[in-house]
N, C-alpha and C positions, 0 to 999 in steps of 0.2 A: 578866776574861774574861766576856763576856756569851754566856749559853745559846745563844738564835739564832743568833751564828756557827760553832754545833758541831752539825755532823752525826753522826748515829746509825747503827750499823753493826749490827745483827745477825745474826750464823750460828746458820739455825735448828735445823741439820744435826748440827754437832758432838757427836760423843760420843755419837751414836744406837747404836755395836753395845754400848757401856756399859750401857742399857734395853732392849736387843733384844725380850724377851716384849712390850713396850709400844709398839714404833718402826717393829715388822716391817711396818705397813702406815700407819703417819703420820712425821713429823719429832716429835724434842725438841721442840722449840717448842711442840706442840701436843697434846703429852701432857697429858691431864687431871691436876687437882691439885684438892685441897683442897673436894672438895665444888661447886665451881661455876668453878673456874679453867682454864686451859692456862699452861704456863711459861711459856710469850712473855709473858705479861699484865703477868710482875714487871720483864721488861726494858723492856718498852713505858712503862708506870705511872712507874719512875723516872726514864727519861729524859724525858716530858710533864710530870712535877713537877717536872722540875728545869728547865726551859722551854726543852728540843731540840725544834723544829720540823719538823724533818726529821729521818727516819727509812728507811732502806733494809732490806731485811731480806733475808738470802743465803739460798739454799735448795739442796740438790742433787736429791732425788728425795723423794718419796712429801708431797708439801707440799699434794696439794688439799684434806685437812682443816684445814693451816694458811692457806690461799688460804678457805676458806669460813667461820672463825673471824675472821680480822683483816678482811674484806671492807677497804671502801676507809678505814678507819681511823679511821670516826665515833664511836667507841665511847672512842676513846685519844683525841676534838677532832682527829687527823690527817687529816681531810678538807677540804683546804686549794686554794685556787688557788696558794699559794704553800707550796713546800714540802708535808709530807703525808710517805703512807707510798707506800713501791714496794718490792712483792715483784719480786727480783732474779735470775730462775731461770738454770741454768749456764749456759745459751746465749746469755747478751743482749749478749756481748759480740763486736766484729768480733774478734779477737782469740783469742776464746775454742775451745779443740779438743773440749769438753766435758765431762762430769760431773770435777769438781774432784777431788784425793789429800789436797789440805790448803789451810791456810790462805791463802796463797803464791798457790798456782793461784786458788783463791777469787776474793780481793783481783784479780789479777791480771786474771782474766772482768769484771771488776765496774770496769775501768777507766774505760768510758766517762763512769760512772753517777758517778766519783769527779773523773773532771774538769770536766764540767758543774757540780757542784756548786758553789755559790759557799763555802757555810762556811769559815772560816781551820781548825778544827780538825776529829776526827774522834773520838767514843767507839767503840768494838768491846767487844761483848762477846758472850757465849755464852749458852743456856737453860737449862743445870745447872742454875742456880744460884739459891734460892731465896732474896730476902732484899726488903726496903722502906727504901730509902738515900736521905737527901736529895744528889745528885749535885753539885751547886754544893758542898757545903765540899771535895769534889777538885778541881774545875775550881779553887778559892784556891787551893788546895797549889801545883797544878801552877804558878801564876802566881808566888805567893809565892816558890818554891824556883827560878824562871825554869828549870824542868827542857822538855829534849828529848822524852822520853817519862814519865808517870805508868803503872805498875801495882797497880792494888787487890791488897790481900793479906789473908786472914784468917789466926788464930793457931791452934794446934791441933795435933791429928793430920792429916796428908795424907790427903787423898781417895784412893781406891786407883784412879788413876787416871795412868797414865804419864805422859801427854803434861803434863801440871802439873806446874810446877818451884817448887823450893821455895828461899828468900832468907836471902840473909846483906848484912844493912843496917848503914851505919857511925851512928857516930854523929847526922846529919843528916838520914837517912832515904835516902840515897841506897843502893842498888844493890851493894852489890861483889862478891857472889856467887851466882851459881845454879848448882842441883843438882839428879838427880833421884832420887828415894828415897823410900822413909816415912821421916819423919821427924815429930816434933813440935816446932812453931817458926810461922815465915810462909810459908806458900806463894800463890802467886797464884791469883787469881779470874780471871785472863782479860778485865780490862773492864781498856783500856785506850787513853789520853789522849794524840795528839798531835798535830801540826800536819798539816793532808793535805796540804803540799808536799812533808812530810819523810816520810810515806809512801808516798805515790807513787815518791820519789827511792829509799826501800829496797824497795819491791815492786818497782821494776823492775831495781834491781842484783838482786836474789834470783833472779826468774824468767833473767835472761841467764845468771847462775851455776849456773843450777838446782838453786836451794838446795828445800827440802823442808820446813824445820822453821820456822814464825814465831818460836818460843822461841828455838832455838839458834840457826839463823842470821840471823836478825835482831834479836834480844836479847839475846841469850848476846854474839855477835861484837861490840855493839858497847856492850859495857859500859864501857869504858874511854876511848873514842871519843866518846859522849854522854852527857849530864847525865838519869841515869834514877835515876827515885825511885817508893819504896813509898809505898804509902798506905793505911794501915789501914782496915779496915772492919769496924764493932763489931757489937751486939747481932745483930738473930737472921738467923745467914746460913750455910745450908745447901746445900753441895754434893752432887748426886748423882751415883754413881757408879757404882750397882745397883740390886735390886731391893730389896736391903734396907734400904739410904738413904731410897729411893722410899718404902718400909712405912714406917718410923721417921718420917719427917721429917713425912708425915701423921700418923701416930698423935701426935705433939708439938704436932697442934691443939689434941688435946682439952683440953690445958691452957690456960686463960682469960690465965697470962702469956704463952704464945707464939703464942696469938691476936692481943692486943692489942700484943704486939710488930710482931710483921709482918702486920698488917692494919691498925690504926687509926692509927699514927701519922702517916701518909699514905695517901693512898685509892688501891685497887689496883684497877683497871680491868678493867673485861673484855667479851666480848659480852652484851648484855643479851637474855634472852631469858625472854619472861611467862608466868606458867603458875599453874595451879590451887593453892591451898596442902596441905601434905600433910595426909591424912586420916589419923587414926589408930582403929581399929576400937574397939570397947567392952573385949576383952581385951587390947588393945594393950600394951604395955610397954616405953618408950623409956628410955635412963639413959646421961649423958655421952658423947653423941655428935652430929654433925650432920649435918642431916638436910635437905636440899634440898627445892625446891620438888616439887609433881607427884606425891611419894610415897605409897605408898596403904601404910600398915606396920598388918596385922592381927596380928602377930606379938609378938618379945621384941628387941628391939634393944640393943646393951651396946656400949660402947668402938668404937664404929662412924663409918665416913664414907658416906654416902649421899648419890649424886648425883641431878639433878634424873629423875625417871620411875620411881625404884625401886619395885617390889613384893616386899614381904613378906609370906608368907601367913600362914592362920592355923596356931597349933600349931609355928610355925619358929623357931627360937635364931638370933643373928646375933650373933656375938661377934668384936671385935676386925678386922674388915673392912674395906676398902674396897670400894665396889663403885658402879662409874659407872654412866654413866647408860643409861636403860631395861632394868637386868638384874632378871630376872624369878624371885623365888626362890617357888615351889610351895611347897605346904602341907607341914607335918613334915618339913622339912627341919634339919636343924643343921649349921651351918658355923662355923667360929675360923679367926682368922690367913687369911683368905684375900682377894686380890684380882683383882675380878673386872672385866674391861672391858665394854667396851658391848655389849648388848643379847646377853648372858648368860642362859643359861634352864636352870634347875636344877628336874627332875620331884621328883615329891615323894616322901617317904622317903626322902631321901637323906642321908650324914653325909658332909663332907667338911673335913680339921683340914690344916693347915700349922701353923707353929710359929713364935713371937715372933721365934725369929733363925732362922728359914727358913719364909718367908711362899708358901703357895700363889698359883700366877695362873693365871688361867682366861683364854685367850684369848679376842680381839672375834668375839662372835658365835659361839659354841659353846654346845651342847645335853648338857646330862647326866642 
């Protein structure tokens, strides 16, 4: 199977009331990550490294921070006369009644966009999901097992996350059972491999059915009926499903192994944007943490993520944080466990602690 004839699907919507402190006024997609990233970058990044050319991206509401992040796709090389990226909003379709319930409807708005398309196949996946996968050894699988449908799965404990079902795989790797529950085992990632005439043909029995569930009724019903196979996905891949996944799964930078896991193995794209390098004052005091461009730190920094424009004043503790970009922390201030979004502004003398497994967030754009 060659890359080029596989279209790239992403839903940048999915799973937004899962993030709600962080989604209330953007899409998943475009939730900041890691210092200098948006989610969308890890989906965008592995489908351009695995050489998918085209790329669609579904949105339902609050997407003009995702619309002003991916512009026309120069940043991922999808700035293409041929093929490229196209933001998909609910309305593009003749078809379409408006803002989408699920996946189903989705697909369904986005008909037009899927028959013009020439590719034989179609990836879909979601912006959970945090991980740097070379995508061509699934596109073997799928060939090699000549399966119907491929779904990525990782091992573990379940995400706390409903709409993920979780696999019972025979010996071969195929399919014979889904469920849904916590559990620890395989459950699916949601990035999933098949022909677009054969999803066309069950997006439109689904919609005339008025089915509701991608999972169950289009995967669950047709387990028996079609040749559907797992396909593992190893090292470092995190789904989130709260706020304290969101905490965790950054604070798991600071370690240089899970940096170089899910950053160096393959390059992970994003918009580039140029800026001063940070300054750090004469009392300054930085210690395992990262620390973006633009930041002015006259302060004590510890177990921290700092995005690009941060200010730390002086005489301020900044322990165990996230805090995007241009949030503006005043003099004597001390904060732990807290994350704060953009353009944050913390008066000074202030103390403000959340806790390792209950992280404070400070909404975009709030004064304290």
């Amino acid at each position: 199977m060659r890359p080029n004839k596989i279209l790239g699907l992403i839903f940048s919507n999915t799973y937004d009331q899962y993030l709600n402190e962080l989604t209330s006024l953007r899409s998943m997609g475009s939730v900041p990550f890691g210092g200098r990233y948006r989610l969308i970058d890890f989906q965008l990044s592995a489908m351009v490294n695995s050489g998918i050319g085209k790329v669609g991206v579904i949105t339902k509401s609050n997407y003009q921070s995702l619309m002003d992040h991916v512009g026309n796709g120069r940043s991922w090389d999808l700035a293409r006369k041929n093929g490229g990226l196209y933001i998909l909003p609910p309305f593009s379709s003749t078809g379409s009644t408006g803002l989408y319930n699920n996946k189903i409807q989705a697909l369904y708005g986005s008909a037009d966009f899927l028959r013009h398309s020439e590719e034989e196949y179609v990836l879909m996946t979601d912006c959970n999901t945090v991980y740097n996968i070379d995508l061509t050894e699934m596109f073997d699988f799928h060939n090699i097992k000549n399966a119907d449908i491929t779904i990525a799965y990782a091992k573990g404990k379940k995400p706390n996350i409903d709409e993920l079902m979780s696999f019972e795989l025979d010996e071969n790797g195929r399919i014979s059972t889904m469920f849904r529950g916590d559990s620890d085992g395989a459950y699916s990632l949601n990035v999933v491999l098949m022909r677009k005439a054969l999803l066309e043909k069950l997006i439109n029995e689904a919609a005339g059915l008025n089915y509701s569930s991608f999972a169950d009724d289009i995967i669950g019903r047709n387990l028996k009926s079609l040749k559907i196979y797992g396909y593992e996905f190893g090292g470092f891949v995190r789904v989130l499903d709260g706020m304290q996944s969101y905490f965790d799964t950054n604070m798991e930078l600071l370690k240089s192994e899970n940096r170089k896991a899910l950053l160096s193995s393959r390059p992970v794209y994003t918009k580039v944007k140029d800026d001063v390098p940070a300054i750090y004052g004469l009392n300054s005091s930085v210690s395992n943490s990262l620390i973006a461009d633009g930041c002015v730190i006259e302060g004590e920094v510890e177990n921290s993520i700092l995005f690009r424009g941060v200010h730390i004043g002086k005489g301020s503790v900044v322990k165990n944080c996230v805090l995007m970009q241009n949030t503006y922390i005043s003099d004597n201030v001390n904060i732990n466990c807290v994350v704060a979004d953009k353009n944050v502004v913390i008066k000074p003398n202030k103390m403000l602690s959340g806790d390792a497994k209950y992280p404070l967030c400070i909404g975009k754009g709030i004064v304290i």
